[in-house]
FINU-886319 format. One record per residue (C-alpha): x, y, z; residue in one letter. Coordinates in steps of 0.05 Angstrom, whole numbers, padded with zeros to 5 digits, always signed. Each point is the difference from the previous one (the first is absolute). Layout:
REM residues N
XYZa ...
This chain:
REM residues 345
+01518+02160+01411x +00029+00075-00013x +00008+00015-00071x +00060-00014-00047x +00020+00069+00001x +00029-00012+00082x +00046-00056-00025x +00069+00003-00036x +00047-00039-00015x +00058+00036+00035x +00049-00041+00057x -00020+00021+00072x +00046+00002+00056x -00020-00008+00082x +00056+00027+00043x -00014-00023+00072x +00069+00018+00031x +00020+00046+00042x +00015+00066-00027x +00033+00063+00006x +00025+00058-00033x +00080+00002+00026x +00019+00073+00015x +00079+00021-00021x +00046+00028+00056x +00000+00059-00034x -00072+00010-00019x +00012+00060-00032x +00018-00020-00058x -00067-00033-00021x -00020-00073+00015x +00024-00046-00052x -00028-00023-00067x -00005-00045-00057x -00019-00007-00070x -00048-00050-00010x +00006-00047-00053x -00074-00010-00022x -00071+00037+00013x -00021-00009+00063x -00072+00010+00036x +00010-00003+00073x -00054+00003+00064x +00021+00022+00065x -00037-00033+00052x +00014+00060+00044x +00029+00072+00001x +00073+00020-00002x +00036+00002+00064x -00054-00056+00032x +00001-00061+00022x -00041-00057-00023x -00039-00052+00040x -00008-00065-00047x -00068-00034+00001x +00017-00071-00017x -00079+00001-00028x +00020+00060-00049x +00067-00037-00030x -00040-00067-00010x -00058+00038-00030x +00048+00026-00043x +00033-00066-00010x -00062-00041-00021x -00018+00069-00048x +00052-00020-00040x +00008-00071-00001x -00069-00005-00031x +00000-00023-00072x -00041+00048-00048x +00005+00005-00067x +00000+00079+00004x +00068+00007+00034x -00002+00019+00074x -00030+00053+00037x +00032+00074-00011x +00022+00031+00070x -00036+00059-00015x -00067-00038-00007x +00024-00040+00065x +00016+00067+00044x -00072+00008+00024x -00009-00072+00029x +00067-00005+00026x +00000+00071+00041x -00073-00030+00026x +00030-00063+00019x +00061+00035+00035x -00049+00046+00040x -00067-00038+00010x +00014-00072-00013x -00036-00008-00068x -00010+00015-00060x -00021+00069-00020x -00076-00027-00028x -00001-00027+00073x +00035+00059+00032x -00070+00047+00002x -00029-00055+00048x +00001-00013+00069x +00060-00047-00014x +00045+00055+00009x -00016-00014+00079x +00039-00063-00013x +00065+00030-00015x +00074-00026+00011x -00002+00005+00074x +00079+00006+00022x +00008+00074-00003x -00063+00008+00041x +00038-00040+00056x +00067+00036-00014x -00047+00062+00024x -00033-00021+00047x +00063-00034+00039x +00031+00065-00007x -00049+00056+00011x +00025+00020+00067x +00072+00015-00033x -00008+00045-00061x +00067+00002+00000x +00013-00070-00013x +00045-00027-00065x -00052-00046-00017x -00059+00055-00001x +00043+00054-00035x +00011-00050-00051x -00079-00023-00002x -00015+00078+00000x +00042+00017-00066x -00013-00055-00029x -00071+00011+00005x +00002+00076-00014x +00045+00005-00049x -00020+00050-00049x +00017-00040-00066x -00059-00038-00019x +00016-00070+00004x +00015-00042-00066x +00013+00053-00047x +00037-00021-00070x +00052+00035-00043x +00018-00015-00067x +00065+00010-00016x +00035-00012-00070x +00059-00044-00027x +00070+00050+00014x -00040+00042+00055x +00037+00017+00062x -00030-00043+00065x +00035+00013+00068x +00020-00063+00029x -00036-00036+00050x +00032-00066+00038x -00033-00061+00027x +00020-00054+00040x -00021-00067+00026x +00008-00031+00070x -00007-00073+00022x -00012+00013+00072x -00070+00036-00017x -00015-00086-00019x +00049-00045+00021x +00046-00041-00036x -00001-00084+00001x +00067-00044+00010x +00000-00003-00082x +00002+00079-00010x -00072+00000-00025x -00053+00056+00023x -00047-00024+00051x -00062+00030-00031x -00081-00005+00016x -00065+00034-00006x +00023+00059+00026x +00067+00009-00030x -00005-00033-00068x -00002+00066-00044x +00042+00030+00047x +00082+00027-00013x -00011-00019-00073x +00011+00039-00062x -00049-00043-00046x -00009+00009-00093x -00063-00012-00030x -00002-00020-00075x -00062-00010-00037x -00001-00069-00019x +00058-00025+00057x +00005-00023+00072x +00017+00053+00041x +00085+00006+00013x +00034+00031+00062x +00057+00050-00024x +00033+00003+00061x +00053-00054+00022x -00026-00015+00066x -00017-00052+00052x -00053-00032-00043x +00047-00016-00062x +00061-00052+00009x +00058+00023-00039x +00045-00054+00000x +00046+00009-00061x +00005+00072+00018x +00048+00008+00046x -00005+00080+00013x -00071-00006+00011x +00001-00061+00050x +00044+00039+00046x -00045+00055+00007x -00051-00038+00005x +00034-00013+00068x -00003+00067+00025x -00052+00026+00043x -00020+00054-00061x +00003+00010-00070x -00002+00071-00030x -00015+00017-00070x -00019+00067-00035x -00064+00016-00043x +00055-00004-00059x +00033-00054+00015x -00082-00031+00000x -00017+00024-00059x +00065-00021-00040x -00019-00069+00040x -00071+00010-00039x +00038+00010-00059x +00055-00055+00000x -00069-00052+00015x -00042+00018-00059x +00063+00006-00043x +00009-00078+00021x -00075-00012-00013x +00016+00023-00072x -00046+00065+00021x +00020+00079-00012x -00019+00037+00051x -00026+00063-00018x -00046+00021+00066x -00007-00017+00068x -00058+00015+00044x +00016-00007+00069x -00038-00010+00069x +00054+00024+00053x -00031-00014+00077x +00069+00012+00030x +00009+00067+00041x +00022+00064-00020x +00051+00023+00060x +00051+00050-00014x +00054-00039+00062x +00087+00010-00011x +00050-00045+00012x -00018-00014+00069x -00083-00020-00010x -00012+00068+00031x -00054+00043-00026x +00039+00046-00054x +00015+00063-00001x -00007+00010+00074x -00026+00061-00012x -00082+00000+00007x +00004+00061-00052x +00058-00015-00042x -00034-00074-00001x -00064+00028-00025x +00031+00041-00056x +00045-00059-00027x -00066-00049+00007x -00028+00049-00042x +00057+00006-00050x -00016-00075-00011x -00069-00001-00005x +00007+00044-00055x +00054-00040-00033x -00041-00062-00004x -00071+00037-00017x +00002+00074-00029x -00031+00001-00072x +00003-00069-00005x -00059-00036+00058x -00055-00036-00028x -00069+00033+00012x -00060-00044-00016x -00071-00009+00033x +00021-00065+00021x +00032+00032+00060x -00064+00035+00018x -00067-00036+00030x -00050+00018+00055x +00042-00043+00059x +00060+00048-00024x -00032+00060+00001x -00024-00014+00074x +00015+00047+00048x +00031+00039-00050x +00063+00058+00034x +00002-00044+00068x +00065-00035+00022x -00008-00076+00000x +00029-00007+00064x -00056+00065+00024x -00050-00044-00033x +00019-00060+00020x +00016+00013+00086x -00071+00040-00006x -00029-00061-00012x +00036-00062+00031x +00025+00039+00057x -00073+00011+00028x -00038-00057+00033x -00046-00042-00038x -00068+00030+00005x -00051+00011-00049x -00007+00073-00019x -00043+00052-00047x +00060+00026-00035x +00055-00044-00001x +00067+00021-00044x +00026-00058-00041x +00066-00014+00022x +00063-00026-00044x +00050-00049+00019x +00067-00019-00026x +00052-00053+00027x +00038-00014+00059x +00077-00015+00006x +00022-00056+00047x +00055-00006+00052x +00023-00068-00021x -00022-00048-00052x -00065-00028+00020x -00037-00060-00034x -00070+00020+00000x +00008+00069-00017x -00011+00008-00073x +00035+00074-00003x +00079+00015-00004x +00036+00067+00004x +00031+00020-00067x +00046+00040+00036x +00069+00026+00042x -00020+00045+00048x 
């Protein structure tokens, strides 16, 4: 068992909506922003600007993390970065990832590839492509404290990514049960779903039961963490910090769902502007996010790495580069596919 010293007893918080960072008309004037109410400690599963492929393995590993019962608290996100980034890339846990398990990896971007390696100009292989080269390094963490400025991010639910039944409930499985859920962890407490969605019947709330009707729900990363705030109150708690596990994407999209600002350039630079907004002075730096599996291939594109590898026919080989994999967006909803796109464009 890791040592005390990786456990605290501080709320967590798995957002596994989708996500995105809504761009003004007139972007100009900055994107806009929010003082948060409490200290905050939040993980970015991916870069600004990209989108996210959810691995339905990653959110339940997460999930059964911290349901466990343990007398030191549950496990710091800092101290859960390394295994986590492992799981997302090779499929297990980092003290497995040095192995030849890493040949096992989540197999549905691989097939995005290779079903579209005679178009490189296809959507869904410019969307594999950055988010596999993206040059943010994958769940990295910024502390930020109670009265800071946060831009605001949205999220958003969708029944027809699972299917509601004749009562209004979600119609949920193995491969969707973590999935469109925005779920608090309290030492000590069963696990509580902030959002008002298909999975909680709200019958003496009026409001709430009529959009529960609605194809979506919307909410912003204030509105969740006054949510947070408003729970624990109830629970007799005061909330002081929040560590938070966000798997949702990171698209920059306007009014319309289209890819914002339509400039590539002008895009870039206000991507930028953000990522420095949410990290600057204030991202956590530890040796946690560090191992051998991460340091592999060290200065080569994932997606370089990755099509070197998979791309090629299977043949045994003297020198063979390691390749890295990510996940794969789907079409429609499909029941045996445990991966969902995070994502608007």
């Amino acid at each position: 068992m890791p040592p005390s010293s990786n456990y605290d007893r501080i709320p967590k918080l798995m957002i596994t909506t989708h996500g995105k960072w809504n761009v003004p008309r007139n972007s100009a004037n900055g994107h806009p922003k929010f003082t948060l109410p409490y200290n905050v400690r939040i993980m970015y599963a991916t870069g600004m600007g990209v989108v996210n492929y959810l691995d339905q393995t990653l959110a339940t590993r997460i999930d059964n993390e911290y349901r466990k019962k343990n007398g030191y608290g549950m496990r710091k996100i800092n101290k859960f970065k390394k295994d986590l980034r492992s799981l997302d890339i090779y499929g297990c846990c980092d003290a497995l990832a040095c192995k030849d398990n890493r040949r096992n990896s989540n197999p549905i971007i691989k097939q995005v590839l290779k079903e579209e390696k005679e178009d490189s100009n296809s959507e869904n292989r410019v969307m594999a492509k950055e988010f596999l080269d993206h040059t943010d390094e994958p769940y990295r963490i910024t502390s930020k404290r109670k009265g800071a400025t946060m831009p605001l991010k949205t999220h958003e639910i969708t029944s027809n990514e699972f299917g509601v039944d004749e009562e209004g409930n979600a119609i949920r499985d193995y491969t969707n049960i973590n999935d469109n859920r925005v779920i608090l962890y309290i030492p000590g407490r069963e696990p509580i779903d902030v959002l008002f969605n298909w999975d909680k019947v709200n019958k003496d709330e009026p409001y709430i039961t009529a959009k529960l009707r609605t194809q979506y729900i919307a909410i912003t990363f204030k509105e969740i963490l006054m949510r947070v705030k408003k729970i624990c109150a109830d629970l007799g708690i005061e909330i002081t910090d929040l560590d938070i596990i966000d798997l949702s994407c990171n698209v920059t999209i306007d009014g319309d769902g289209v890819k914002a600002p339509s400039d590539p350039l002008y895009r870039t630079e206000y991507i930028n502007k953000l990522r420095k907004m949410i990290f600057g002075d204030d991202e956590i730096l530890s040796s946690s996010s560090s191992s051998s599996s991460s340091s592999l291939n060290e200065g080569k594109g994932l997606f370089d790495m990755f099509t070197t590898k998979w791309m090629q026919p299977t043949v045994k080989s003297k020198s063979k580069s390691k390749g890295k994999t990510r996940k794969k967006p789907h079409k429609k909803p499909q029941k045996n596919r445990k991966k969902s796109r995070r994502s608007y464009v």
